[in-house]
N, C-alpha and C positions, 0 to 999 in steps of 0.2 A: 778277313780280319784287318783294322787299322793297321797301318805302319807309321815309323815316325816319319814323318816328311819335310817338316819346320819349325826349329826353332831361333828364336829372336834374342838378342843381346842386346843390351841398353847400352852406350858407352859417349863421355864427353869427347873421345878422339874415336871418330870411325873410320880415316882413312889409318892408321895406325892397327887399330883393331883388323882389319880387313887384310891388312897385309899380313900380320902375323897367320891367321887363317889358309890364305894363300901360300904364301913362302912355306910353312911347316908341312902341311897338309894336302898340297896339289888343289885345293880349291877354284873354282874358275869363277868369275866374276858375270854377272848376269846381266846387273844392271845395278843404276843408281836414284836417289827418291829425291828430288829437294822443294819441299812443299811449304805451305807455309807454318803447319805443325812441323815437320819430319824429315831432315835429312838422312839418309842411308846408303846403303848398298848392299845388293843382294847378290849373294853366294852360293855356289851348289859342287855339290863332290858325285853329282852322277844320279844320287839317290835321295837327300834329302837337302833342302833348301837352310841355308843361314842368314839370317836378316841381322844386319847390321847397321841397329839404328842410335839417332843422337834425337831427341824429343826439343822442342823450339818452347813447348807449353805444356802445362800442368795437362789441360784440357785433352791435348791430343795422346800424351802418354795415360790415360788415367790416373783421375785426382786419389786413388788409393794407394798410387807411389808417387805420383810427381815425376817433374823433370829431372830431376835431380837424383832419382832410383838408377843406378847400373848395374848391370850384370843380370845372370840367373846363378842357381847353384850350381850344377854342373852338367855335361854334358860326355856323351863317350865317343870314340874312335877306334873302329877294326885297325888293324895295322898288318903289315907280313913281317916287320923285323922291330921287334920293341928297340933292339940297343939303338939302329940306325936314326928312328926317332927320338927314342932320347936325348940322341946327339943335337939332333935340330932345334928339340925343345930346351935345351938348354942355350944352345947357340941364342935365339931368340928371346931369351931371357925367362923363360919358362922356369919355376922353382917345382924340383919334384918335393911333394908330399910325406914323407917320408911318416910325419907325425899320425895324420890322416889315416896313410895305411896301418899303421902301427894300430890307433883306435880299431881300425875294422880283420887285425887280424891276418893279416895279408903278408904272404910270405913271399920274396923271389923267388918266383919260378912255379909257384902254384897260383891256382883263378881257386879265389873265393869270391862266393855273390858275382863271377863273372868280370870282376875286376883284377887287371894285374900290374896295373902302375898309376899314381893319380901325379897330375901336377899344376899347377894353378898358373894361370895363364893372362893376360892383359885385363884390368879389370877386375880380378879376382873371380872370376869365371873358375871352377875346378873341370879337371879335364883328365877321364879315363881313357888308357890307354890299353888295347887286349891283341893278341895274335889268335887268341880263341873263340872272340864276338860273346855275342850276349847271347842268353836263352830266345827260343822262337816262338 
């Protein structure tokens, strides 16, 4: 069965976005892109890959966002201790979701849909956070 292995961020500050990733998350850094489309840097937690890119051209980001598109919707993270992360995601300027969950129903201390805390992250990126993981 696929796993997820990589996903990409759009962002006008990537060394700023990469840190945050880092710093919160134990991220390690892999490598960096700076082409003549494409600067980035690429991230990894062990298991799936984080690209962290900033687009130079329409051309190289595809012309159906432009350079000028950032972010994805959202994206999730296992954790072993939600409050300890929380703590960070705030420290780092992370805003938790409060609204969000409220839409989806989401109670402290219970996983609905596998979700148990969202917070929105550099970019407007939204960002799950679970001590139970996702379905397999």
């Amino acid at each position: 069965m696929p796993k997820l292995k990589h996903i990409a961020i759009t962002t006008p500050d990537v060394e700023k976005t990469a840190k945050f990733y880092i710093e919160v998350f134990g991220m390690k850094e892999l490598g960096k892109i700076d082409d003549p489309g494409t600067t980035g840097c690429f991230l990894s937690d062990g298991d799936v890959n984080l690209a962290i890119l900033h687009f130079k051209n329409d051309q190289a980001a595809g012309v159906e966002r432009g350079k000028g598109f950032f972010g994805i919707h959202h994206m999730g993270f296992e954790v072993d201790d939600l409050a300890a992360i929380g703590d960070k995601l705030t420290a780092a300027g992370a805003r938790r979701r409060h609204d969000v969950e409220q839409a989806l129903g989401v109670v402290d201390g219970e996983r609905k849909h596998n979700v148990e805390v969202k917070y929105t992250g550099p970019d407007g990126v939204m960002i799950d956070v679970s001590e139970t993981g996702w379905l397999k």
